[in-house]
C-alpha positions as CSV (number, residue, x, y, z in Angstrom):
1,X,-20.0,26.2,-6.9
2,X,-18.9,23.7,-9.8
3,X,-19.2,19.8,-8.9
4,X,-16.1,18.0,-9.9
5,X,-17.1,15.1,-12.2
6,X,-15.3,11.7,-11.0
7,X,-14.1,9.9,-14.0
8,X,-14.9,6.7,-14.3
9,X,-13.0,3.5,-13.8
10,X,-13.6,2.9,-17.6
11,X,-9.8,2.4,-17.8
12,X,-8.4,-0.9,-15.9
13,X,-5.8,-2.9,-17.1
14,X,-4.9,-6.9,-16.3
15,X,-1.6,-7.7,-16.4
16,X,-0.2,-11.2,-16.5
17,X,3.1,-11.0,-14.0
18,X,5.0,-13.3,-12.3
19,X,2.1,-15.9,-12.4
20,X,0.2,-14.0,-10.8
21,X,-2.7,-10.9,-12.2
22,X,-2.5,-7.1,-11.7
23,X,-5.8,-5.3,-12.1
24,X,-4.5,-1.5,-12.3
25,X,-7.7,0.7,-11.1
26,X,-7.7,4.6,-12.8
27,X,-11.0,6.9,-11.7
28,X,-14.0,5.7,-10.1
29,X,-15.1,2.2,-9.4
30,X,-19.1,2.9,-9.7
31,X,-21.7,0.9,-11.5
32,X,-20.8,1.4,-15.0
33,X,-17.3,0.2,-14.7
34,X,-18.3,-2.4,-11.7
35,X,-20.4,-4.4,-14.5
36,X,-17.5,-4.1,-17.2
37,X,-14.8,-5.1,-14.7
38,X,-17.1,-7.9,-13.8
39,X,-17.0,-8.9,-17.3
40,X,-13.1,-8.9,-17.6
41,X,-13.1,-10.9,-14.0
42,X,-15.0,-13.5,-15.4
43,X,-13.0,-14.3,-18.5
44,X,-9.5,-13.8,-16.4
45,X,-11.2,-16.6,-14.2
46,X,-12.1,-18.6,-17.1
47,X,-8.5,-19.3,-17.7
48,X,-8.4,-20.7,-14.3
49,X,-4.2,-20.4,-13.9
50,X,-4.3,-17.5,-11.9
51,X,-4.2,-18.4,-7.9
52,X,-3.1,-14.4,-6.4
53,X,-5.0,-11.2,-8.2
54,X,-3.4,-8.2,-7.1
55,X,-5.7,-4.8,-7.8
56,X,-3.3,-1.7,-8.0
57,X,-5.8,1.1,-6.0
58,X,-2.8,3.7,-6.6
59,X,-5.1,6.0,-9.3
60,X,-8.6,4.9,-8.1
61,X,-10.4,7.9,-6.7
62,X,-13.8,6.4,-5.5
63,X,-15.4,3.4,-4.8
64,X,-19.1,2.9,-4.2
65,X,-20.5,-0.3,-2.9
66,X,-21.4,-1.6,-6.7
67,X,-17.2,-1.7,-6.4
68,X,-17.2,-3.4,-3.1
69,X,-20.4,-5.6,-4.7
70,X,-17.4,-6.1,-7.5
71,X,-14.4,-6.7,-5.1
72,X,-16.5,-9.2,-2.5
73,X,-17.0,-10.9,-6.3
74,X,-13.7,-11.5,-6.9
75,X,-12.5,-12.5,-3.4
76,X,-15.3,-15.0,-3.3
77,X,-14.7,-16.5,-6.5
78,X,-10.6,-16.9,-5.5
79,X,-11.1,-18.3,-2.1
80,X,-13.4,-20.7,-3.2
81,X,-10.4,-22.2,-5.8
82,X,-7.7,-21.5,-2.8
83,X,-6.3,-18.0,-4.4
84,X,-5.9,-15.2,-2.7
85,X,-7.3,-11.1,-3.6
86,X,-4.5,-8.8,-2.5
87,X,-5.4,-4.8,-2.6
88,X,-2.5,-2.7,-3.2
89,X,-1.9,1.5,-2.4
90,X,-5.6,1.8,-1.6
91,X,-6.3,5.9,-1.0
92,X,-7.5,6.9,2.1
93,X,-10.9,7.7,0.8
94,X,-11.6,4.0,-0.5
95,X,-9.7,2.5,2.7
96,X,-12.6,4.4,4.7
97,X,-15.2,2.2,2.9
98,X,-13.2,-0.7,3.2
99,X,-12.9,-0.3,6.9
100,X,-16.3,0.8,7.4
101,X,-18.0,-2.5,5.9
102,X,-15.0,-4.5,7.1
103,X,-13.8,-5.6,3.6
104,X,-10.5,-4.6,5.0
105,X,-10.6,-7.6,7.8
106,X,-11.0,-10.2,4.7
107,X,-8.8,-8.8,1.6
108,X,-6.0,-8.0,3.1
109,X,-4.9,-4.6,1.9
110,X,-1.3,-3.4,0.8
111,X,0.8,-0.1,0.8
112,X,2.4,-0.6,-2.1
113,X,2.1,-3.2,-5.1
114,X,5.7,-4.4,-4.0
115,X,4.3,-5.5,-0.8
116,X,1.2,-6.9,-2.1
117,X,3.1,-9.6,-4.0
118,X,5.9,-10.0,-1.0
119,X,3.1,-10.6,1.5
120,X,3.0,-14.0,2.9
121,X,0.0,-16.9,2.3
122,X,-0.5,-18.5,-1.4
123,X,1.8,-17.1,-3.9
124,X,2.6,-17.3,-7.8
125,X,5.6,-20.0,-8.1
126,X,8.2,-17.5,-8.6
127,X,11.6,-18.4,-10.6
128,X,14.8,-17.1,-9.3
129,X,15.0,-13.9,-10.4
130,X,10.8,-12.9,-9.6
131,X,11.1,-9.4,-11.4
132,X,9.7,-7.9,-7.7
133,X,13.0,-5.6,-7.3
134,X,11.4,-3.4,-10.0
135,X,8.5,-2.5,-8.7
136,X,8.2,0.5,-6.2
137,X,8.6,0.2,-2.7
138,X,7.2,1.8,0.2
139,X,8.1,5.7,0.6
140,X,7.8,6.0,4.2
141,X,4.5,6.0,4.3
């Protein structure tokens, strides 16, 4: 029987919306990508405006704990400055590991990337007209 290769996370994304950041997640979050995603974190932090990261989980297929190493990173580094880590459309494979180390009782996790940024606690200073009506809402789930 043929093992199916996990592609890695090598493709993430940070997007600059609504004064906040989206970190969209594709693949696997493993070692390899941990360390690179690290790297992006760190220079996104650097620029210290940012006070709500949101990471889109919709197309992330595994996590190992060097991702969980990655995410602690990140929520660590935002609650110490008073911002907030918001997980969005986690799969139920990854939500298992979030819920089996308890990450899940700390980063508050989403179903969708519309409720992620609607949730209550710090938030981006939104204008008027926040942009949030485009993004997908919850299908029922």
């Amino acid at each position: 029987m043929a093992r199916r290769r996990r592609a890695r996370c090598s493709r993430f994304r940070w997007v600059r919306r609504w004064g906040a950041c989206v970190l969209t997640l594709r693949g696997a979050l493993d070692h390899d990508s941990a360390v690179q995603m690290d790297e992006a974190a760190d220079q996104v932090f650097a620029e210290g405006r940012h006070r709500l990261l949101v990471v889109d989980c919709t197309e992330l297929e595994f996590c190992d704990s060097s991702g969980i190493g990655c995410l602690v990173r990140m929520y660590q580094h935002l609650a110490a400055r008073g911002g907030v880590l918001r997980l969005a459309a986690v799969p139920a494979s990854v939500a298992r590991v979030l819920s089996l180390t308890g990450l899940d009782q700390a980063i508050a996790v989403h179903a969708t990337l519309h409720d992620a940024f609607r949730a209550g606690g710090a938030r981006p200073a939104f204008g008027s007209d926040d942009g949030l009506s485009a993004l997908p809402r919850a299908s029922g789930r």
